[in-house]
Structures are given as C-alpha cells and as structure tokens.
Backbone as XML, in Angstrom:
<?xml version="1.0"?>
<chain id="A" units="angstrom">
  <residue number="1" name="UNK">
    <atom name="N" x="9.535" y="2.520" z="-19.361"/>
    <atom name="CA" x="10.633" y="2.540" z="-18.428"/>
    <atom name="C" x="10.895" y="1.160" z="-17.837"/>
  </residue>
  <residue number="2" name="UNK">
    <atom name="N" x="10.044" y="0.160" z="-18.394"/>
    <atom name="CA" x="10.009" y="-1.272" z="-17.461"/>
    <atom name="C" x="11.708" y="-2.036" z="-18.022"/>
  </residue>
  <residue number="3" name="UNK">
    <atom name="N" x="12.431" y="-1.500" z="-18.924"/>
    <atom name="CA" x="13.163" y="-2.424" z="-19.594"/>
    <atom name="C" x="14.348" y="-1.277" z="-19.070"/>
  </residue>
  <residue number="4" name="UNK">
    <atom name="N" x="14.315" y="-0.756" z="-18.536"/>
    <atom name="CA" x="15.310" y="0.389" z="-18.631"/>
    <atom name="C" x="16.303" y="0.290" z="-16.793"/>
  </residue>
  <residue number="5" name="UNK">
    <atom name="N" x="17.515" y="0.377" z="-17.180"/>
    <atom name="CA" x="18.249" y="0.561" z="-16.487"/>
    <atom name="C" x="18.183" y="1.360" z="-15.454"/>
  </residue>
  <residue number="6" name="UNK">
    <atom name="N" x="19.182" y="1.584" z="-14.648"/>
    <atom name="CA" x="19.510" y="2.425" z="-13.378"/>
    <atom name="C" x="20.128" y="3.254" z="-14.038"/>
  </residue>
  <residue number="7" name="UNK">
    <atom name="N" x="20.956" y="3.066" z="-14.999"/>
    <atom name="CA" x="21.534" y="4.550" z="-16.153"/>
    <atom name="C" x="20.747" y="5.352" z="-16.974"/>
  </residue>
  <residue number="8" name="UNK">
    <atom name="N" x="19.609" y="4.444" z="-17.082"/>
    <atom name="CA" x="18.678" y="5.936" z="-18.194"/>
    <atom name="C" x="17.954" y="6.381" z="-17.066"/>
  </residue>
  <residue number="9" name="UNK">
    <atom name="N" x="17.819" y="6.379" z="-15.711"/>
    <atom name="CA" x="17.531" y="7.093" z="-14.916"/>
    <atom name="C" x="17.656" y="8.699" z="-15.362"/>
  </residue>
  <residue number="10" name="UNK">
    <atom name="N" x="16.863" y="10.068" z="-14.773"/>
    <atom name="CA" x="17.480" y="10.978" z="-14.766"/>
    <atom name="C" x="18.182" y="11.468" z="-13.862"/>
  </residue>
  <residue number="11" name="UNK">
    <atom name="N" x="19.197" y="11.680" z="-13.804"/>
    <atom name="CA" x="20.224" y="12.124" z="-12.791"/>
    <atom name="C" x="19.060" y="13.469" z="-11.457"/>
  </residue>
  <residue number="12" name="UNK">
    <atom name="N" x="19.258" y="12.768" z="-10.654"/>
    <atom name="CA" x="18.711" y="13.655" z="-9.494"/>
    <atom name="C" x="17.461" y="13.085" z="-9.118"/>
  </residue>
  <residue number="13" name="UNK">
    <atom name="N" x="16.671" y="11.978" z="-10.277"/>
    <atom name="CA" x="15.683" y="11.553" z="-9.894"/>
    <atom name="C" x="14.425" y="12.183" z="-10.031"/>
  </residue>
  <residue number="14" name="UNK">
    <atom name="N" x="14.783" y="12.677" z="-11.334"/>
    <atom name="CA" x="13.346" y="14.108" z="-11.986"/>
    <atom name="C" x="12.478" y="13.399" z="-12.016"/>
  </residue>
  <residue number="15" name="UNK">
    <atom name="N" x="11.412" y="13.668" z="-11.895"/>
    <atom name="CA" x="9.966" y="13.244" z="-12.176"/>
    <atom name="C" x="9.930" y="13.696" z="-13.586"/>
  </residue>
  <residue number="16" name="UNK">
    <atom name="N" x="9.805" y="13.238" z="-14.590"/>
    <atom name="CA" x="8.996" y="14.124" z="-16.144"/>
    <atom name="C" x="7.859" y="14.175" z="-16.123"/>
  </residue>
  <residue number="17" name="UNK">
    <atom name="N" x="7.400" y="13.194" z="-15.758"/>
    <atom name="CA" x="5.423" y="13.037" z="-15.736"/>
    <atom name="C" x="5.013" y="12.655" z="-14.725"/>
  </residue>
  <residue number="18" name="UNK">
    <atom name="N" x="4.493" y="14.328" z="-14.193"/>
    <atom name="CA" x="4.005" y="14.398" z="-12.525"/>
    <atom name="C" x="3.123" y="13.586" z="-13.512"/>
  </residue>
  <residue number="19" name="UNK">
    <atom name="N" x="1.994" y="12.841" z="-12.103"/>
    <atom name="CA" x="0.870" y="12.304" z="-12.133"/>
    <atom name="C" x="1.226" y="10.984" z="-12.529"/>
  </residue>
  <residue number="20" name="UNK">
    <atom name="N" x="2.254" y="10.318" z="-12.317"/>
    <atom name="CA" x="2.229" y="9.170" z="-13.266"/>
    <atom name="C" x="2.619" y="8.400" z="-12.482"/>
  </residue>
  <residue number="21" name="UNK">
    <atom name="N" x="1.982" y="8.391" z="-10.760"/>
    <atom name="CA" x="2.556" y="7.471" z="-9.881"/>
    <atom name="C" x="1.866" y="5.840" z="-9.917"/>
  </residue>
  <residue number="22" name="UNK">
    <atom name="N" x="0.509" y="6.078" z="-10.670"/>
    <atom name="CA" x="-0.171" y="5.406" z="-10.768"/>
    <atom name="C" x="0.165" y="3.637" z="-11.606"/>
  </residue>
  <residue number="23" name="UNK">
    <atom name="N" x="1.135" y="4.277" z="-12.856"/>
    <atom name="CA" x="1.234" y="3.384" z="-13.474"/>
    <atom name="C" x="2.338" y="2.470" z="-12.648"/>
  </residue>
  <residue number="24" name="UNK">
    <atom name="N" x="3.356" y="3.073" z="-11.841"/>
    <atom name="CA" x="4.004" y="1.751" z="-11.243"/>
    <atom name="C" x="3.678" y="1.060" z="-9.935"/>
  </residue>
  <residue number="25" name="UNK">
    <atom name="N" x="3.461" y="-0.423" z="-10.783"/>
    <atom name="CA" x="2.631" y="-1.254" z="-9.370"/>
    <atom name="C" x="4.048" y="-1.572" z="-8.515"/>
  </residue>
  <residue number="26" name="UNK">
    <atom name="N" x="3.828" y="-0.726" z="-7.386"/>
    <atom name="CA" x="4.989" y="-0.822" z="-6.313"/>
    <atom name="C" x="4.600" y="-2.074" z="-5.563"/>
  </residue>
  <residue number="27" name="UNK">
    <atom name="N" x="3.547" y="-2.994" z="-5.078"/>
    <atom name="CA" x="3.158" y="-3.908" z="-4.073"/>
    <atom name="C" x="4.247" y="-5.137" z="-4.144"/>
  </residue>
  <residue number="28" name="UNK">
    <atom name="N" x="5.069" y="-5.339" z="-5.439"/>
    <atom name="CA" x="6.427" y="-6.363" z="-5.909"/>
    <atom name="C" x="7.544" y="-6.230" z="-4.373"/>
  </residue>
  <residue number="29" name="UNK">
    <atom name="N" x="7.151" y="-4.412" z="-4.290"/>
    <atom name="CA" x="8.641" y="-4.717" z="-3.271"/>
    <atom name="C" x="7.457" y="-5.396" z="-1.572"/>
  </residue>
  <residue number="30" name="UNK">
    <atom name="N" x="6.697" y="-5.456" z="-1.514"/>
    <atom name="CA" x="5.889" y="-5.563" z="-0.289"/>
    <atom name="C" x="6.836" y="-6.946" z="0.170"/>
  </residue>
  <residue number="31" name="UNK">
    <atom name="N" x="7.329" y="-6.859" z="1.318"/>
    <atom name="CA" x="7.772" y="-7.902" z="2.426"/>
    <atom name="C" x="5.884" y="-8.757" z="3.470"/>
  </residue>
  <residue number="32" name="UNK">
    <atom name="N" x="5.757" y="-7.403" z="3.776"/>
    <atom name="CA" x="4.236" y="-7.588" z="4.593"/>
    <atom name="C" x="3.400" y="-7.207" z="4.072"/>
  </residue>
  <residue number="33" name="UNK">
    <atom name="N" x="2.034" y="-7.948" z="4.520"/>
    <atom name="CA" x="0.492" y="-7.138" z="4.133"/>
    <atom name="C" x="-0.227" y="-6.796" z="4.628"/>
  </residue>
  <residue number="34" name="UNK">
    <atom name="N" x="-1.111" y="-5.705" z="4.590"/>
    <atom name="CA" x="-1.979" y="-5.636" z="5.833"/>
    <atom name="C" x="-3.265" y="-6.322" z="5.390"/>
  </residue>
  <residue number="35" name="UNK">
    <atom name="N" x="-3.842" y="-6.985" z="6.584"/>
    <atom name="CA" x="-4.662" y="-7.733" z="6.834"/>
    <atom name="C" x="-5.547" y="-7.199" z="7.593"/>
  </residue>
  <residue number="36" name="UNK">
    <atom name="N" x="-6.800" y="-6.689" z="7.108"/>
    <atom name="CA" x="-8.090" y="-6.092" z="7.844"/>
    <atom name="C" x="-9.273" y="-6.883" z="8.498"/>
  </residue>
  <residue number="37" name="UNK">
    <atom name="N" x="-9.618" y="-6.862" z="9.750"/>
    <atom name="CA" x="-10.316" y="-7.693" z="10.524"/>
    <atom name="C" x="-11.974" y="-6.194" z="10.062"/>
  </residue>
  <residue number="38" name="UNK">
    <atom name="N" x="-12.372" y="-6.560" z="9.591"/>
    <atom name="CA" x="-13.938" y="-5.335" z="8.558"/>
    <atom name="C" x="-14.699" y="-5.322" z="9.873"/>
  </residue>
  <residue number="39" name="UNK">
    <atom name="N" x="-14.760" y="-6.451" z="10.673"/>
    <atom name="CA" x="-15.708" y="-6.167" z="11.361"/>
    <atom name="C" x="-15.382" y="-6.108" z="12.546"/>
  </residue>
  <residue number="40" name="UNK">
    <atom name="N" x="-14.100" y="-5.409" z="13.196"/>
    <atom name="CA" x="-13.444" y="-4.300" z="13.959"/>
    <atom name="C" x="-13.529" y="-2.907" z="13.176"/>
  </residue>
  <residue number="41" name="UNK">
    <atom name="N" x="-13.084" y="-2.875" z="12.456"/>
    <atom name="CA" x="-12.992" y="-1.676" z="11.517"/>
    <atom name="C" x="-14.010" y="-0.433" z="12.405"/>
  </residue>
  <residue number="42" name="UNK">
    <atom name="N" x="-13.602" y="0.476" z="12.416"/>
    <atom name="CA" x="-14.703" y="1.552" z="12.914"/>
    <atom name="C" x="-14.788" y="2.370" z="12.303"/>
  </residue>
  <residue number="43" name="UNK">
    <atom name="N" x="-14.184" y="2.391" z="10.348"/>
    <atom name="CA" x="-13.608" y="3.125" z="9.724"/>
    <atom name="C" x="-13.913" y="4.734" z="9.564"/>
  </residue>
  <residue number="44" name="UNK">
    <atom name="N" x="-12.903" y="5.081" z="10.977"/>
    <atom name="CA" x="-12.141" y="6.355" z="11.192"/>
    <atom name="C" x="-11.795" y="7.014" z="10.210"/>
  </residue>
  <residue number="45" name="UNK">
    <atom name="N" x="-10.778" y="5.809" z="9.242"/>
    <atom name="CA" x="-9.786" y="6.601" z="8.559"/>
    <atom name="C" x="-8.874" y="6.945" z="8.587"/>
  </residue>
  <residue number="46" name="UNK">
    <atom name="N" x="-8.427" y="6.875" z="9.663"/>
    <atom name="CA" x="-7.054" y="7.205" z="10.199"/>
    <atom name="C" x="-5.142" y="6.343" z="8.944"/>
  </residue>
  <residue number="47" name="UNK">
    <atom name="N" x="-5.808" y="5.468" z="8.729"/>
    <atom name="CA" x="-5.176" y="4.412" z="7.599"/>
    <atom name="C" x="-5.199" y="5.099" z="6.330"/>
  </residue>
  <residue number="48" name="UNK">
    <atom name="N" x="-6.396" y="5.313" z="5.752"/>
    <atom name="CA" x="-6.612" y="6.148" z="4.702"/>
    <atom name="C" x="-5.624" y="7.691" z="4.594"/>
  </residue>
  <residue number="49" name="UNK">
    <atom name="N" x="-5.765" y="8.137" z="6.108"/>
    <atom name="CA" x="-5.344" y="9.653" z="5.679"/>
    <atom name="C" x="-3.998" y="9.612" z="6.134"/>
  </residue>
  <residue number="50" name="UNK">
    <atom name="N" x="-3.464" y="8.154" z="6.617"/>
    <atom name="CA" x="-1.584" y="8.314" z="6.541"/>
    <atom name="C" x="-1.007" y="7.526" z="5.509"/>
  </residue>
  <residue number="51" name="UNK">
    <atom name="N" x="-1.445" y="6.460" z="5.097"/>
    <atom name="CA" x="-0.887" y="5.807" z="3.902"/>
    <atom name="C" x="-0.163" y="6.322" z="2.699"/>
  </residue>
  <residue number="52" name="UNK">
    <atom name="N" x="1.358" y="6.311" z="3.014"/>
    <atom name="CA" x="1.559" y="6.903" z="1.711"/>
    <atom name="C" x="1.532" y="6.744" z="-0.145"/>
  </residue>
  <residue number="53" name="UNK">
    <atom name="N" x="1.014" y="5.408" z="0.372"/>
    <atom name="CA" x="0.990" y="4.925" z="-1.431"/>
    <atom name="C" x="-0.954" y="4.949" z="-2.021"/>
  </residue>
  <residue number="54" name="UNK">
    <atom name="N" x="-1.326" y="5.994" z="-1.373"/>
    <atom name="CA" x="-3.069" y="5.742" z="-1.662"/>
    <atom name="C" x="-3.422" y="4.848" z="-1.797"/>
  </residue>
  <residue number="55" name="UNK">
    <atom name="N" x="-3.379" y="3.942" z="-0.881"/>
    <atom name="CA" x="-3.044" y="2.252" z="-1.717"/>
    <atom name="C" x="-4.667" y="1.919" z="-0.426"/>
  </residue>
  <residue number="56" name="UNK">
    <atom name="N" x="-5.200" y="2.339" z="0.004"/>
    <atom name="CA" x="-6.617" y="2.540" z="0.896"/>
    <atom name="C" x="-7.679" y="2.465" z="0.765"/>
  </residue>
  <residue number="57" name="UNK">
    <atom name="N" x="-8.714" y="1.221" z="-0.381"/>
    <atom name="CA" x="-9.569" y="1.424" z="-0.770"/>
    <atom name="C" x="-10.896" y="1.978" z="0.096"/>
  </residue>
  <residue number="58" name="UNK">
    <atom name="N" x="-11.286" y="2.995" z="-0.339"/>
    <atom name="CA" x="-12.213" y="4.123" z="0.214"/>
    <atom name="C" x="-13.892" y="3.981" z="-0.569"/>
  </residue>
  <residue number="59" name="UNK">
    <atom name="N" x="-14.981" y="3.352" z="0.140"/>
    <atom name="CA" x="-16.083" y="3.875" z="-0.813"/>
    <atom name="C" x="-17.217" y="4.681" z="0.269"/>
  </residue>
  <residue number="60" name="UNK">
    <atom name="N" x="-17.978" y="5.716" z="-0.307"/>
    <atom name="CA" x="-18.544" y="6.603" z="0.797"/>
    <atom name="C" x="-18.262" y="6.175" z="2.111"/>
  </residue>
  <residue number="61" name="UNK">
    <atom name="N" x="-17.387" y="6.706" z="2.114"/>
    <atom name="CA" x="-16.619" y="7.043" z="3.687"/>
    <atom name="C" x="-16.393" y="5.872" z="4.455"/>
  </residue>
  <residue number="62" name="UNK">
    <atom name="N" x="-16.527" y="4.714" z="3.699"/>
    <atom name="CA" x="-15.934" y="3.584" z="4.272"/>
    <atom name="C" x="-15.146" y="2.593" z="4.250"/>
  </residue>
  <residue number="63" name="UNK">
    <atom name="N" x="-14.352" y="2.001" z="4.583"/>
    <atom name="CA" x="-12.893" y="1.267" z="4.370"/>
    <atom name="C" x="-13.664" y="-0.239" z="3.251"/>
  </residue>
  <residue number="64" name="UNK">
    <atom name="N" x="-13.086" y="-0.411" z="2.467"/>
    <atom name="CA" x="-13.216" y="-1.586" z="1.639"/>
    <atom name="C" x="-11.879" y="-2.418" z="1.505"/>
  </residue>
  <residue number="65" name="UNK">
    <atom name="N" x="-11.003" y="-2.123" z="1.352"/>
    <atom name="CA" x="-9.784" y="-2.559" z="1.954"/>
    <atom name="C" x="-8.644" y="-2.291" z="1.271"/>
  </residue>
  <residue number="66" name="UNK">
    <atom name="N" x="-7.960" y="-2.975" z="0.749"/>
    <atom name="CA" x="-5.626" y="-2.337" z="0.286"/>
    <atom name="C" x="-5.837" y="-3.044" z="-1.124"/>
  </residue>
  <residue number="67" name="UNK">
    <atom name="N" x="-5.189" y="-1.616" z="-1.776"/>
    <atom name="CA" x="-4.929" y="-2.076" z="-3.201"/>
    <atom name="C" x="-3.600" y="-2.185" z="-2.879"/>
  </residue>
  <residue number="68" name="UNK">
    <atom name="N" x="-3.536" y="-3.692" z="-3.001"/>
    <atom name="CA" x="-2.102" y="-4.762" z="-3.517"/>
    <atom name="C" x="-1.067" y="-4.263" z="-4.421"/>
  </residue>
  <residue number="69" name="UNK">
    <atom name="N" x="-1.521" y="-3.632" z="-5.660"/>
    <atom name="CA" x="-0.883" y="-3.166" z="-6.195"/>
    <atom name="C" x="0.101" y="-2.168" z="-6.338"/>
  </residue>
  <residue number="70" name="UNK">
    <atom name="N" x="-0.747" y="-1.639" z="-5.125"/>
    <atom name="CA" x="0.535" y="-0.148" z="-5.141"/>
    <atom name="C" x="0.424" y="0.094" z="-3.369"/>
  </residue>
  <residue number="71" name="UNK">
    <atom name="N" x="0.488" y="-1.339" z="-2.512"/>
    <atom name="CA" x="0.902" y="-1.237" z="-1.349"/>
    <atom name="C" x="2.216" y="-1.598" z="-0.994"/>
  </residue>
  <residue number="72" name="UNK">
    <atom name="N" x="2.972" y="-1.007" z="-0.474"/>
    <atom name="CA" x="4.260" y="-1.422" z="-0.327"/>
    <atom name="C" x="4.594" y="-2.156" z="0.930"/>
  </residue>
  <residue number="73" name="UNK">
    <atom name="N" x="3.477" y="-2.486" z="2.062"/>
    <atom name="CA" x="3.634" y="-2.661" z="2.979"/>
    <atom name="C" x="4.370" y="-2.566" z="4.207"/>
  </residue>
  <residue number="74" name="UNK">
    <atom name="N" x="4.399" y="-1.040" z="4.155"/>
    <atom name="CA" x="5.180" y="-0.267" z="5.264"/>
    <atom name="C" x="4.622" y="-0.196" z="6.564"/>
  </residue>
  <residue number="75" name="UNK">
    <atom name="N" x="3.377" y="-0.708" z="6.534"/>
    <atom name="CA" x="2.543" y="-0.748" z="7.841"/>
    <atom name="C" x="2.543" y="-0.080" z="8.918"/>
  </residue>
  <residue number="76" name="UNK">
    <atom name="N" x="2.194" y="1.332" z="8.173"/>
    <atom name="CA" x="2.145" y="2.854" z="8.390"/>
    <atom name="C" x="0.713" y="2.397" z="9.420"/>
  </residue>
  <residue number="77" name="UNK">
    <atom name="N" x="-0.739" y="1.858" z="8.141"/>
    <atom name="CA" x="-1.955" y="1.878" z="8.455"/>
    <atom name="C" x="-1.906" y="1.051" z="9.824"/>
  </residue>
  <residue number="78" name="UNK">
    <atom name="N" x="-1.497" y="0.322" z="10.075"/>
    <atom name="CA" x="-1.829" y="-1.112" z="11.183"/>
    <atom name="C" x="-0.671" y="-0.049" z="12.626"/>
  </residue>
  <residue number="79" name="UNK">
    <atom name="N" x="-0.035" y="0.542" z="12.346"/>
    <atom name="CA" x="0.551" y="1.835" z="13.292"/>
    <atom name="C" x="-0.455" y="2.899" z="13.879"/>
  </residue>
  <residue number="80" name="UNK">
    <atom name="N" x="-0.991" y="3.123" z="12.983"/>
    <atom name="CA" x="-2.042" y="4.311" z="13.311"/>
    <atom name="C" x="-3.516" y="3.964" z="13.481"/>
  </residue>
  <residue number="81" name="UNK">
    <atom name="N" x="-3.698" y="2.593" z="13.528"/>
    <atom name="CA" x="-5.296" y="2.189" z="13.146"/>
    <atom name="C" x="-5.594" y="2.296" z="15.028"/>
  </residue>
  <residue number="82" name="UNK">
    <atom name="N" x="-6.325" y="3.080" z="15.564"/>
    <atom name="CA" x="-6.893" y="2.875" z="16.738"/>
    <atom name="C" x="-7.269" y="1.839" z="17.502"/>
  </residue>
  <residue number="83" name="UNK">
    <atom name="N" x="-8.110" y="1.298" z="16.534"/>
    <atom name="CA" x="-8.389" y="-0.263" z="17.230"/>
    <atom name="C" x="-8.008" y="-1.372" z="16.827"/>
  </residue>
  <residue number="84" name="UNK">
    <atom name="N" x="-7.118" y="-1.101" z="16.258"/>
    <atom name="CA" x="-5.887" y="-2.699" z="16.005"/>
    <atom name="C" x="-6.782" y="-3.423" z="15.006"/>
  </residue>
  <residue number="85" name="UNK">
    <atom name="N" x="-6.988" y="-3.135" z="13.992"/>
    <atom name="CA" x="-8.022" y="-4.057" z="13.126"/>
    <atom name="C" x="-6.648" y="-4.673" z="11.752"/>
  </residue>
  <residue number="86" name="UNK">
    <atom name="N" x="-5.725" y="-3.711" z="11.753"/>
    <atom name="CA" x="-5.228" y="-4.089" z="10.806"/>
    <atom name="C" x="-3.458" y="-4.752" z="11.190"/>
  </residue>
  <residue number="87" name="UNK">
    <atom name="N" x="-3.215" y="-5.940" z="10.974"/>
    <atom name="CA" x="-2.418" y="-6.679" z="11.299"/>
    <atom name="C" x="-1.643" y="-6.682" z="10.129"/>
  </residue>
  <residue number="88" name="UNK">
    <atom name="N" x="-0.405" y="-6.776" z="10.204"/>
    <atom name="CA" x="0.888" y="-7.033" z="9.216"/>
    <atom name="C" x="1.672" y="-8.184" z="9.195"/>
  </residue>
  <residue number="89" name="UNK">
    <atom name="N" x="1.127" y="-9.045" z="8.533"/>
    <atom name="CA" x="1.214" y="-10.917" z="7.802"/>
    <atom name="C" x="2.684" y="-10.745" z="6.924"/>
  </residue>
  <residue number="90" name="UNK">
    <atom name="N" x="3.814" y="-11.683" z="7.073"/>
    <atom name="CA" x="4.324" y="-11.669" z="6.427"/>
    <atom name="C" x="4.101" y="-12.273" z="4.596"/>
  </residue>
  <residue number="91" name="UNK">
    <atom name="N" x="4.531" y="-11.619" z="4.001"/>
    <atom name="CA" x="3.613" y="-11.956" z="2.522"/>
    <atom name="C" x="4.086" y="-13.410" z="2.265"/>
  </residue>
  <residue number="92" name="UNK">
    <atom name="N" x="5.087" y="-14.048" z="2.487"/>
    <atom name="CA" x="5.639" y="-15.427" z="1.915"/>
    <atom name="C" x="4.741" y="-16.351" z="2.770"/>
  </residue>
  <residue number="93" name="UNK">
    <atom name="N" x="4.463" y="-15.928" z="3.844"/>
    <atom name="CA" x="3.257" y="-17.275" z="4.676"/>
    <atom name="C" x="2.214" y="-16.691" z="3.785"/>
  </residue>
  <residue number="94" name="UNK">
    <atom name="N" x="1.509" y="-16.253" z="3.472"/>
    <atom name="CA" x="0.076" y="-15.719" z="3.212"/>
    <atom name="C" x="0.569" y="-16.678" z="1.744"/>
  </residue>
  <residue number="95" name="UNK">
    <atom name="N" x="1.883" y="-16.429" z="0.892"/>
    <atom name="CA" x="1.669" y="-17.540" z="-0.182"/>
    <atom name="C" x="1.892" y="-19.014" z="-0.536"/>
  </residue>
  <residue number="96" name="UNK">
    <atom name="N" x="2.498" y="-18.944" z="0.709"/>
    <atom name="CA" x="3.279" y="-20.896" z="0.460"/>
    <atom name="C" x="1.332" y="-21.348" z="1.308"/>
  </residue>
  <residue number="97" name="UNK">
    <atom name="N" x="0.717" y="-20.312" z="1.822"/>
    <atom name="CA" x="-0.621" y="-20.814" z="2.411"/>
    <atom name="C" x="-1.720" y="-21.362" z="1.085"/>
  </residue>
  <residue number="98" name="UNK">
    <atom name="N" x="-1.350" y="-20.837" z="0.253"/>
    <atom name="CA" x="-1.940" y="-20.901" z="-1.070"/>
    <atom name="C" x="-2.015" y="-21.960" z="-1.692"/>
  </residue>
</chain>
C-alpha cells in the first residue's frame, strides 16, 4: 500500500487486514516527542494504559520507554502521567540538536 494513492483507498475506509496496524510506522506524522525523565517515573502506567498507538514500551511492569515508530505524538501520555515525568519536545529541535 506504500506506493498507492488516496484512490485505491477503500471507500469508507475498510480495514481488510484487521491486525495489521503494526506494519504502518505512523511516528513520520509526529510534530512532538515524548521525553521521559526514568528516574521520576513511578511507573504507574497510567501512559501505557491511555496511549493510543501502543507505542509504550512495557517490560515486567515497568516503563522502558516510546516506540518512535508508531508514536504519533499526541501527548496523550505526558497529559495523564501523574508526576510530570514525561515532557513533549518539539521533534525539529531534538533534530537540528543532532
């Protein structure tokens, strides 16, 4: 679908292949990023269980941090994070920093 138009779309916006959210790396449209301070973190979870792009890296029950790839940076998590650990950087400073 990478070469494909807004016309071979399916009209209404069908899904054909549930499960297949995986393969598109959405993080292209990201404006912002979230930026995790680990050692504030009190990892709640609270980030994890609103994020809508699963984009939350999770290992036994503890925050490891944002898959880039499929974060869109809606900064849902840094909204809901209790103790302010996670800050929203605009992405063009984080790269001309580079």
């Amino acid at each position: 679908m990478a070469n494909n138009t807004w016309r071979d779309l399916p009209i209404g916006g069908i899904v054909l292949d549930p499960g297949n959210s995986v393969k598109y790396e959405t993080g292209g449209w990201r404006a912002n990023r979230p930026i995790i301070d680990m050692d504030a973190c009190s990892h709640c979870m609270m980030c994890w269980l609103y994020c809508p792009d699963v984009a939350i890296q999770v290992k036994e029950a503890k925050l490891q941090g944002v898959d880039l790839v499929h974060c869109k940076g809606c900064g849902i998590c840094a909204q809901v994070c209790p103790v302010k650990c996670i800050k929203m950087v605009e992405e063009m400073s984080l790269r001309e920093a580079v």
